[in-house]
DRENLO-317332 format. One record per residue: chain; residue in one letter; z, x, y of N, C-alpha, C in turn; residue number from 0. Coordinates in steps of 0.05 Angstrom, whole numbers, plus 5000, padded with zeros to 4 digits. Each point is the difference from the previous one (the first is absolute). Example, Ala and Ser with C-alpha at 12.3 -4.5 7.8 and 13.67 -1.06 7.14 Angstrom:
2
["A" "a" [5156 5264 4886] [5000 4982 5024] [5000 5018 5024] 0]
["A" "s" [4986 4993 5021] [5001 5016 5024] [5014 4985 5022] 1]
END
This chain:
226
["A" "x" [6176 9490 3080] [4976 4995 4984] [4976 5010 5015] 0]
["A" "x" [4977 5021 4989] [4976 5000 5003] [4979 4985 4991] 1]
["A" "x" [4982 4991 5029] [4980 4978 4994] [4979 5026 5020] 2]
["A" "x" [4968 4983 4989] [4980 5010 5017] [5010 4971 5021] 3]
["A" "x" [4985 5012 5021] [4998 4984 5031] [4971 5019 5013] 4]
["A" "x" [4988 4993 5012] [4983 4993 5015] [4995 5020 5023] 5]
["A" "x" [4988 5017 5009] [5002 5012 5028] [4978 5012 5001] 6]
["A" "x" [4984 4978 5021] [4976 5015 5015] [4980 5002 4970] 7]
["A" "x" [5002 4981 4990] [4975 4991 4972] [5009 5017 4978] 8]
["A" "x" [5017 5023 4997] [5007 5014 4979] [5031 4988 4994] 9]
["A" "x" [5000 5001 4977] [5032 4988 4980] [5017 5031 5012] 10]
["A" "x" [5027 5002 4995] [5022 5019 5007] [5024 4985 4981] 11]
["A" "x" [5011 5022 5005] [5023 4996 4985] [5023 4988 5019] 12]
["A" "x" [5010 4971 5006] [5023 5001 5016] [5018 4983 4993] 13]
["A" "x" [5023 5002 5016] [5030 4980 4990] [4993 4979 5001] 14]
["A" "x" [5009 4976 4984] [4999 4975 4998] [5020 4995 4991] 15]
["A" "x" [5012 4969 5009] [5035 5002 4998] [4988 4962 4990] 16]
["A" "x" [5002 4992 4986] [4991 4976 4990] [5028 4984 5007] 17]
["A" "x" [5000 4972 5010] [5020 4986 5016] [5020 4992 4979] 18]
["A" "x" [4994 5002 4979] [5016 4987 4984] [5027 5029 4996] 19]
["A" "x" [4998 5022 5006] [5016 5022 4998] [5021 4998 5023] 20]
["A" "x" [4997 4977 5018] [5019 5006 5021] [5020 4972 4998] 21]
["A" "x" [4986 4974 4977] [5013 4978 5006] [5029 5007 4984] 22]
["A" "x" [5028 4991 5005] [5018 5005 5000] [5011 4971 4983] 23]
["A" "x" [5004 4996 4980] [5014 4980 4986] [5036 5006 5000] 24]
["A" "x" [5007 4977 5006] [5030 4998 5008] [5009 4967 5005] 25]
["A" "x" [5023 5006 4978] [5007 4978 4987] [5022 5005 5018] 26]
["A" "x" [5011 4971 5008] [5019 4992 5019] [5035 4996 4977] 27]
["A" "x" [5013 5013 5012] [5026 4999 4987] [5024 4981 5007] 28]
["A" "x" [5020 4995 4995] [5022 4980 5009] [5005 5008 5016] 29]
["A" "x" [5006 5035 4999] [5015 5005 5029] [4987 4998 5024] 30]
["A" "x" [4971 5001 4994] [4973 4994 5036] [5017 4970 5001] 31]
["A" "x" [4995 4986 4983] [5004 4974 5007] [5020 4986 5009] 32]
["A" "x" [5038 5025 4998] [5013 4993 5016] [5009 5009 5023] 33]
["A" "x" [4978 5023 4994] [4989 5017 5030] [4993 4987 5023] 34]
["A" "x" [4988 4977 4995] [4979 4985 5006] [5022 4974 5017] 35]
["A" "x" [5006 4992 4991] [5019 4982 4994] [5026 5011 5026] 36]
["A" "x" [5007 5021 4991] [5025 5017 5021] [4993 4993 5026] 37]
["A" "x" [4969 5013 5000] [4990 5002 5028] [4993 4970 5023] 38]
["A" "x" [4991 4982 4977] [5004 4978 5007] [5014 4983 5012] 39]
["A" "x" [5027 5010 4986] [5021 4986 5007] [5011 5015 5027] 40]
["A" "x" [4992 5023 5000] [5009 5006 5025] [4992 4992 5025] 41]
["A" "x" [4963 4999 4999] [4991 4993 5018] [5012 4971 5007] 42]
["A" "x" [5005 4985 4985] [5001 4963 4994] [5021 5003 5019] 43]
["A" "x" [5025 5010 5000] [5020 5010 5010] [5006 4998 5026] 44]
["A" "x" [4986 5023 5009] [4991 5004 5026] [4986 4986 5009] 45]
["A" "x" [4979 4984 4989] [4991 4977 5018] [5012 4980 4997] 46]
["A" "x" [5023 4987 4988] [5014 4983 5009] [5020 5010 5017] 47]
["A" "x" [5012 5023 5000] [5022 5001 5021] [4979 5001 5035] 48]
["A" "x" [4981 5004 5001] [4980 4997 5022] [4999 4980 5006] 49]
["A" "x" [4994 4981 4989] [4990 4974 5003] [5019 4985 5017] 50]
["A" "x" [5016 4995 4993] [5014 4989 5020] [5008 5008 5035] 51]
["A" "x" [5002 5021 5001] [4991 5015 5022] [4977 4997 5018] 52]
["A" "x" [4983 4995 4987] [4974 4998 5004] [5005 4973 5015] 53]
["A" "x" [5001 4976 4986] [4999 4970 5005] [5024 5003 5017] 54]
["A" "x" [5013 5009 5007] [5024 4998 5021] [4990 4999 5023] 55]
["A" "x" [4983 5029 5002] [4982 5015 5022] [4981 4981 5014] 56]
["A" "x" [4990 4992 4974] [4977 4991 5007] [5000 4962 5024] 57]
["A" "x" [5022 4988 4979] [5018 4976 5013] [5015 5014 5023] 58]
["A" "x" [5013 5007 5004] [5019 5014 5033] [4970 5006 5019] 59]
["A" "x" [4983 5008 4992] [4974 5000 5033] [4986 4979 4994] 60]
["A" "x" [5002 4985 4980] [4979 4978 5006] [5014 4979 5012] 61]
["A" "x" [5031 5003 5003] [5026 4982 5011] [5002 5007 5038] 62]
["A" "x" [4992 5028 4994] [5005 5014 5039] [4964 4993 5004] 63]
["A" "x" [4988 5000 4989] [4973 4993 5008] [4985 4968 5008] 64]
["A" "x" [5022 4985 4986] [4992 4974 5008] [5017 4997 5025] 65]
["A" "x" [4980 4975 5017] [4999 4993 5025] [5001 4960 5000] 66]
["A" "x" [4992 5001 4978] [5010 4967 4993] [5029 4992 4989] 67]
["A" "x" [5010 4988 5019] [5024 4990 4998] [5005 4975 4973] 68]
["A" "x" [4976 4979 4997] [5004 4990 4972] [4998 5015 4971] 69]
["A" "x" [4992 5023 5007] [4988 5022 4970] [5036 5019 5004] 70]
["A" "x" [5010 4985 5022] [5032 5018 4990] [5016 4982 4994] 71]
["A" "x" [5003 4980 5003] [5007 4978 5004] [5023 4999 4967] 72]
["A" "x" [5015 4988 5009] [5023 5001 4972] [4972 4968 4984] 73]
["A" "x" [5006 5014 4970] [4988 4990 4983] [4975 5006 5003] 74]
["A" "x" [4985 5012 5020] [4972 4998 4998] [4982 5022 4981] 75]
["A" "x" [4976 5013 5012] [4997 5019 4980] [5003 5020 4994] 76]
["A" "x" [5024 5014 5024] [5000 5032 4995] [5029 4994 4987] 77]
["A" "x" [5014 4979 5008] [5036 5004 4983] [4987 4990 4976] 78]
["A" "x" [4987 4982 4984] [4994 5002 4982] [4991 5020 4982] 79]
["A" "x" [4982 5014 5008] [4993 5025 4989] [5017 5021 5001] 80]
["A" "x" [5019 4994 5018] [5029 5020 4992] [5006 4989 4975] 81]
["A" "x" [5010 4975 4991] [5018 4985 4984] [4979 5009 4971] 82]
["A" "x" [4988 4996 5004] [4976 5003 4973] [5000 5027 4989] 83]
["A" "x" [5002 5020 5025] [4997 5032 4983] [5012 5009 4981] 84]
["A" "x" [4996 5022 4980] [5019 5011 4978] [5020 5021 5015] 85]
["A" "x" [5007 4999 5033] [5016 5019 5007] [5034 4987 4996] 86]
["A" "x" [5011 5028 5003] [5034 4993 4991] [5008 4984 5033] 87]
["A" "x" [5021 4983 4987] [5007 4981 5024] [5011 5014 5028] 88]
["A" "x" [5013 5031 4997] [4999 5009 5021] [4979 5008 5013] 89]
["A" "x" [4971 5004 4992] [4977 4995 5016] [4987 4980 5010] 90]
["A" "x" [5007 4977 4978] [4997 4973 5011] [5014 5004 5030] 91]
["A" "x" [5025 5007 4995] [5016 4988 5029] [4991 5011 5018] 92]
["A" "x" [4997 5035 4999] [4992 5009 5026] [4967 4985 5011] 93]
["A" "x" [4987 4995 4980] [4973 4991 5005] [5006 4976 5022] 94]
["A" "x" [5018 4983 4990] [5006 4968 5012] [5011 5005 5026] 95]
["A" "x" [5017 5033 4997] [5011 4998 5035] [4984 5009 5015] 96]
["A" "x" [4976 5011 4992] [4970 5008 5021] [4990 4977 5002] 97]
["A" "x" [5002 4989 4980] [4981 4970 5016] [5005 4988 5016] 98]
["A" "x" [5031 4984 4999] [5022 4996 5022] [4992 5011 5019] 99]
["A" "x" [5000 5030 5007] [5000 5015 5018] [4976 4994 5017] 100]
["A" "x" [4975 5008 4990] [4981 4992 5001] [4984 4965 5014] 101]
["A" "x" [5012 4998 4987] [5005 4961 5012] [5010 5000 5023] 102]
["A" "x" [5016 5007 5004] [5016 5002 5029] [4982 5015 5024] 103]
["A" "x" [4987 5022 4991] [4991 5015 5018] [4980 4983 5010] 104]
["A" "x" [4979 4989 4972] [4976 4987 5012] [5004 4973 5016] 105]
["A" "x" [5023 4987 4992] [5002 4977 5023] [5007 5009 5021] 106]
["A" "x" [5020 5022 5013] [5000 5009 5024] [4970 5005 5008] 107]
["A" "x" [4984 5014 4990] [4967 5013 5009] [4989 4965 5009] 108]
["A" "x" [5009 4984 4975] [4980 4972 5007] [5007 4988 5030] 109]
["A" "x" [5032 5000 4996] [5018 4983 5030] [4994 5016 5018] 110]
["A" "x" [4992 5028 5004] [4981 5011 5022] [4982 4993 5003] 111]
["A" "x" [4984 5004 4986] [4966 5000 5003] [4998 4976 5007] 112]
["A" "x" [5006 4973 4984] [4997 4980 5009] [5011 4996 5041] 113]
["A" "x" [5026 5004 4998] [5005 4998 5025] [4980 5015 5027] 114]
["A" "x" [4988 5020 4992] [4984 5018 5013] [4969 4982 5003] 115]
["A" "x" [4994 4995 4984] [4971 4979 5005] [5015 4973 5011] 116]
["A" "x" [5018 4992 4993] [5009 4969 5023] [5012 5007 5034] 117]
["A" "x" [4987 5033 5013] [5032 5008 5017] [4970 4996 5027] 118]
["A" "x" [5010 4987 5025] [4976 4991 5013] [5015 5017 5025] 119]
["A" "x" [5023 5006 5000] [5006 5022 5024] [4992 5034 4995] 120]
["A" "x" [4996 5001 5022] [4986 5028 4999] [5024 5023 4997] 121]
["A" "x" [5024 4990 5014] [5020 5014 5009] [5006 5009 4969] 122]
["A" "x" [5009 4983 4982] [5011 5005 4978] [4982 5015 4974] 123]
["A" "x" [4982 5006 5008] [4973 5020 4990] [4998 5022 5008] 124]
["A" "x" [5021 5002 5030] [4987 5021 4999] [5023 5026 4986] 125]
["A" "x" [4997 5025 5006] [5010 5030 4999] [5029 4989 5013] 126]
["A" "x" [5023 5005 4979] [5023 4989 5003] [5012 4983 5005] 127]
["A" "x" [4977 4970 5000] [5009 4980 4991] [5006 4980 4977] 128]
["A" "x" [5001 4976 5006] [5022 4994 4973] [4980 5009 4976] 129]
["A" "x" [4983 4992 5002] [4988 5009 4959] [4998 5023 5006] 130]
["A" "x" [5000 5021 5012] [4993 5030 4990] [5035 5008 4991] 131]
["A" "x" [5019 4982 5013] [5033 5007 4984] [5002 4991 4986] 132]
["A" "x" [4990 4969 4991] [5002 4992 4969] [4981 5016 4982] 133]
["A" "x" [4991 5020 5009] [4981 5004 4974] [5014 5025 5006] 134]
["A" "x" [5010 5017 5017] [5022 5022 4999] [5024 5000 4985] 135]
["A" "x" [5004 4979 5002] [5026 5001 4987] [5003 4985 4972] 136]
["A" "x" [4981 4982 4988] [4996 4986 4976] [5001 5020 4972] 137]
["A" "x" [4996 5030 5002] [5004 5021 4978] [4980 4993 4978] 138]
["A" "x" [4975 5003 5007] [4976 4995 4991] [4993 5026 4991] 139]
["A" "x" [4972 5002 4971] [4999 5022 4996] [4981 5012 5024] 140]
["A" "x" [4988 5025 5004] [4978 5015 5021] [4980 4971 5003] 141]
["A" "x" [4988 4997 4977] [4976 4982 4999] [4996 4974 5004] 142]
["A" "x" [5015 4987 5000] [5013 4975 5008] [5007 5001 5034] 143]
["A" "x" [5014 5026 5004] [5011 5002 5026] [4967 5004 5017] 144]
["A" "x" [4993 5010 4992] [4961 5016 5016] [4989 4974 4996] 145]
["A" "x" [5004 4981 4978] [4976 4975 4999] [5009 4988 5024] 146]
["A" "x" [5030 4989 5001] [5011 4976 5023] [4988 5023 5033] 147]
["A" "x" [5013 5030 4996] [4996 5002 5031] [4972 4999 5002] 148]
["A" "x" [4975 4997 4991] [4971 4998 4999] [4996 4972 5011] 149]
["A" "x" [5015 4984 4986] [4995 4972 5006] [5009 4993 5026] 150]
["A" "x" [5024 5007 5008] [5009 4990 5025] [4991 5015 5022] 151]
["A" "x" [4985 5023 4998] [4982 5012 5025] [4970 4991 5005] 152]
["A" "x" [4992 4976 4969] [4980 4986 4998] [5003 4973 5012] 153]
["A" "x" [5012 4994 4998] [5009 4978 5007] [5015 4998 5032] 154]
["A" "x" [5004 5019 5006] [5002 4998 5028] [4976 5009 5022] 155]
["A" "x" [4981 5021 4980] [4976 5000 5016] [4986 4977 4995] 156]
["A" "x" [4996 4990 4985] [5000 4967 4995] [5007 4976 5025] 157]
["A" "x" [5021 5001 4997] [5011 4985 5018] [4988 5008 5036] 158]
["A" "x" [5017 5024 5000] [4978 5010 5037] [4983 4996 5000] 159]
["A" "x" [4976 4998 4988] [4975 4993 4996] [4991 4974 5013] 160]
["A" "x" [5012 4987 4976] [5000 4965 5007] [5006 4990 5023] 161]
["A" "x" [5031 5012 5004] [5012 4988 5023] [4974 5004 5027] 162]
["A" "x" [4992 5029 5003] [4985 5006 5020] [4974 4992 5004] 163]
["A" "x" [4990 4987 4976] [4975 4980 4991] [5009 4974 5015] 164]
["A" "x" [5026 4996 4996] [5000 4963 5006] [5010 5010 5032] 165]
["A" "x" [5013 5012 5001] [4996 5006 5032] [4979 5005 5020] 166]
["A" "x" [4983 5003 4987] [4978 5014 5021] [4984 4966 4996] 167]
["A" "x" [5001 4989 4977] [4981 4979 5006] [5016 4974 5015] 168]
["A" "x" [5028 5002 4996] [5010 4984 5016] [4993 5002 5029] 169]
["A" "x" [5001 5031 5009] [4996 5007 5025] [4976 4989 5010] 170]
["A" "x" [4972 5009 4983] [4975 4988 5005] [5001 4975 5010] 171]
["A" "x" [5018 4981 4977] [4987 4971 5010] [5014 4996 5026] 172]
["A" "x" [5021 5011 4998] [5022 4992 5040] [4974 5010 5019] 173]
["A" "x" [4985 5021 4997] [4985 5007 5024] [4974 4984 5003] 174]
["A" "x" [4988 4989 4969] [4975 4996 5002] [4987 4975 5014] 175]
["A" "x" [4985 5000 5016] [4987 4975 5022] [4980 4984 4989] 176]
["A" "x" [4984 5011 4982] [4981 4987 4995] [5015 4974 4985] 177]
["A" "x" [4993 4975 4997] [5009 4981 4997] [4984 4992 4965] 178]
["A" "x" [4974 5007 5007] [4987 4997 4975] [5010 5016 4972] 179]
["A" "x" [5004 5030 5007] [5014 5018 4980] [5027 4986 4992] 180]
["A" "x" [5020 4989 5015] [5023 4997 4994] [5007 4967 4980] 181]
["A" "x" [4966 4996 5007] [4996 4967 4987] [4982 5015 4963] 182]
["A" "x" [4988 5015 5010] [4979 5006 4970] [5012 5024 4985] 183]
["A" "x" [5000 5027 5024] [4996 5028 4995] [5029 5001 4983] 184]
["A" "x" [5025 4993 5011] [5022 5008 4988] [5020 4989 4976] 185]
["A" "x" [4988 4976 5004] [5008 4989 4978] [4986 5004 4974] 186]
["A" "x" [4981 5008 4999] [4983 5021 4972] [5018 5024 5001] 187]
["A" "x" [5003 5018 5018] [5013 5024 5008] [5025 5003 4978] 188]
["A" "x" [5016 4975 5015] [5030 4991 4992] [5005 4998 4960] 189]
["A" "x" [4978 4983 4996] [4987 4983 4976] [4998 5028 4975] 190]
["A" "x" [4993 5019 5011] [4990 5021 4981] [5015 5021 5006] 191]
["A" "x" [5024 5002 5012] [5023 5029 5003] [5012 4999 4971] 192]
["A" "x" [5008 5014 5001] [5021 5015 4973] [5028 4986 5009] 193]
["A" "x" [5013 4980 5022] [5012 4997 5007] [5015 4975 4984] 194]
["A" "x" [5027 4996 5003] [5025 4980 4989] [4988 4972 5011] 195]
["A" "x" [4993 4980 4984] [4996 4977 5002] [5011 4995 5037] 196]
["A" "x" [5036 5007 4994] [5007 4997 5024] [4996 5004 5025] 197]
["A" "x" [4989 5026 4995] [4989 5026 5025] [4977 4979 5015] 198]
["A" "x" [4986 4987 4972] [4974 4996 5008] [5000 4971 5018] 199]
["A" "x" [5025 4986 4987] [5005 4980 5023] [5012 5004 5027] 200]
["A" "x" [5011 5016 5002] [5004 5013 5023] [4980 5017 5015] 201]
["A" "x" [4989 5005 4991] [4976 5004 5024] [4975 4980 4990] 202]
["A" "x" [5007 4979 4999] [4984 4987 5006] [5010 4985 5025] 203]
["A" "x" [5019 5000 4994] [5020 4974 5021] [5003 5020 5035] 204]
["A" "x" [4999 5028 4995] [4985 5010 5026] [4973 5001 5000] 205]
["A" "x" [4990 4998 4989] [4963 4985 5004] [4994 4982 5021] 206]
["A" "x" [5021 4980 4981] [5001 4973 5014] [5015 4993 5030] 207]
["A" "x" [5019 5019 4993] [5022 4993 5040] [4976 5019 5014] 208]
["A" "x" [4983 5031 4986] [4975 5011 5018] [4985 4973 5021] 209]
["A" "x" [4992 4984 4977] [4977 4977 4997] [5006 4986 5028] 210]
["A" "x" [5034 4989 4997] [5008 4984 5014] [4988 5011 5024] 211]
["A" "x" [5019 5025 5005] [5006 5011 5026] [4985 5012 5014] 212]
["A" "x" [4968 5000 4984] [4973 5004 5019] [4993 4979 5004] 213]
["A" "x" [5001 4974 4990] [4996 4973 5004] [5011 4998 5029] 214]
["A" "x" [5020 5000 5001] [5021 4992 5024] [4990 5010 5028] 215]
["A" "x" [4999 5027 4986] [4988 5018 5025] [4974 4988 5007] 216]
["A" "x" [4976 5000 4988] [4983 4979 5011] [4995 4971 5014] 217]
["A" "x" [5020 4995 4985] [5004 4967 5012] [5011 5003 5024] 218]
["A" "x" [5024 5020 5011] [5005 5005 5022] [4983 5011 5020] 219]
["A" "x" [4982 5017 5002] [4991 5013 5005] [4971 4974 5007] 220]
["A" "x" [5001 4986 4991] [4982 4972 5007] [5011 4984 5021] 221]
["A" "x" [5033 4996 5000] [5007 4982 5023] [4998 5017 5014] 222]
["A" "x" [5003 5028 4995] [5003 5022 5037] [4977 4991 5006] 223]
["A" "x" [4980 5005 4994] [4972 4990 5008] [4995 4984 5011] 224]
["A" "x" [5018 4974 4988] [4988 4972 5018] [5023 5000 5023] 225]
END
């Protein structure tokens, strides 16, 4: 169709395509609709045969991922959430023998770790001793195996530490003369260590034989005199 249009203040002759020439009416037929329908079902299809796969996947690492021994725990909430899924019972099962599995590993990791924070010898901390073979030989995954050896080289710099802390102050009070410090200075000293209730009575009780045994020495040191 020719229309005038506009260019530069003078009318011209140009194309004009009016919108209504391009809209396309189309009536939908039975066969779109079981066109429609085909495709549907196909997709529907395929996402159910997925699905289950999926929730398998997704349960099996959230089963190797837990580290809590009650969240594996028979009846608790990861075997439940096995028992509840829409998976076929042979995935149920394999699911239940990772948890099992799983369970087992983490109480070995716990009966270490725990044992490793209660272990007060140095010997057994250290590089080829006893916890570096229980945690050698327990068949732990990498990460589990790297958490415990972290801990028990912590724990034994830990321990040297301390030990050489309560040694050196033990040593102090055996040498120290002043009579006043061993009455005021050390028992604050003693009072505020990082040290075992026990530790702490024990060097107090060399405080005290200190106390004595400059006492003594004085008092003697008074009859030489007279």
């Amino acid at each position: 169709m020719r229309v005038k249009c506009s260019s530069g203040g003078k009318f011209t002759n140009c194309l004009y395509k009016p919108k209504n020439e391009f809209k396309i009416k189309y009536k939908r037929t039975k066969d779109d609709e079981l066109l429609d329908y085909f495709f549907a079902s196909i997709a529907t299809a395929e996402h159910q045969n997925k699905t289950p796969n999926d929730i398998f996947d997704k349960i099996k690492k959230k089963i190797e991922n837990t580290y809590n021994i009650d969240e594996l725990a028979k009846n608790g909430p990861l075997d439940k959430e096995i028992q509840n899924t829409k998976l076929n019972d042979k995935q149920k099962d394999q699911l239940q023998k990772i948890r099992i599995d799983q369970e087992a590993i983490v109480l070995r990791y716990n009966n270490i770790k725990d044992g490793i924070n209660k272990e007060t010898e140095i010997s057994n901390l250290r590089d080829f001793g006893y916890w570096y073979i229980q945690i050698a030989t327990a068949k732990l995954p990498e990460k589990m195996t790297s958490e415990l050896n972290k801990l028990r080289k912590e724990k034994l710099d830990h321990l040297v530490n301390y030990i050489n802390d309560y040694n050196t102050m033990q040593t102090d009070i055996e040498n120290e003369t002043d009579l006043g410090k061993l009455e005021n200075f050390w028992p604050n000293q003693i009072s505020s260590s990082n040290f075992t209730q026990e530790d702490k009575n024990n060097l107090n009780k060399a405080r005290e034989n200190r106390i004595n045994e400059l006492k003594k020495t004085q008092t003697d040191e008074i009859y030489d005199k007279i």
